[in-house]
Steps between C-alpha positions, in 0.01 A plus 500: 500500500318295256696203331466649144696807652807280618517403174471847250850619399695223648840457223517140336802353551495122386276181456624194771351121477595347822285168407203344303198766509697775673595797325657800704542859365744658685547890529747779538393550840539168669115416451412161375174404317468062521234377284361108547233498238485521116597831345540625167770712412491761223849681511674807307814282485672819359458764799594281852492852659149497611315573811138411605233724431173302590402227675150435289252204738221311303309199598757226324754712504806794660672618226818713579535738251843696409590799368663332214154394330598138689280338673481170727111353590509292799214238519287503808481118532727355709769189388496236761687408704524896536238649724644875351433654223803758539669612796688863489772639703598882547800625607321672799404131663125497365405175364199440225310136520255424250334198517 
């Protein structure tokens, strides 16, 4: 199963910052998505009940995009002293590493 995959249809449940340059997006499902890197967020503050529906890679950036018209592009360069990028969880045990 391709990353992108994991990723389609899973419900947004809330935004998390556990510390400086970590942002988390939790989901209905148990799933966590932990980004280390610079991101810009462009969100439909209005409709929270969203899910994912693509996971769009270019060669700066992954851009999660939601169903909402939101969107959140995640840059490709590394913050030090971070060696990750982002680092996803699923429910089923599978963990992501970009780096």
């Amino acid at each position: 199963m391709h990353f992108r995959d994991r990723l389609i249809g899973k419900k947004f449940k809330r935004f998390v910052t556990m510390e400086l340059n970590q942002l988390n997006l939790d989901f209905a499902d148990g799933s966590r998505f932990g980004i280390y890197t610079d991101t810009t967020i462009k969100w439909k503050a209005e409709q929270l009940d969203t899910s994912v529906s693509d996971f769009i890679e270019a060669p700066d950036t992954f851009t999660i995009a939601f169903d909402n018209g939101s969107t959140i592009a995640i840059s490709r360069e590394p913050i030090p002293p971070s060696p990750e990028i982002f680092l996803f969880n699923d429910v089923d045990g599978t963990t992501v590493v970009e780096n």
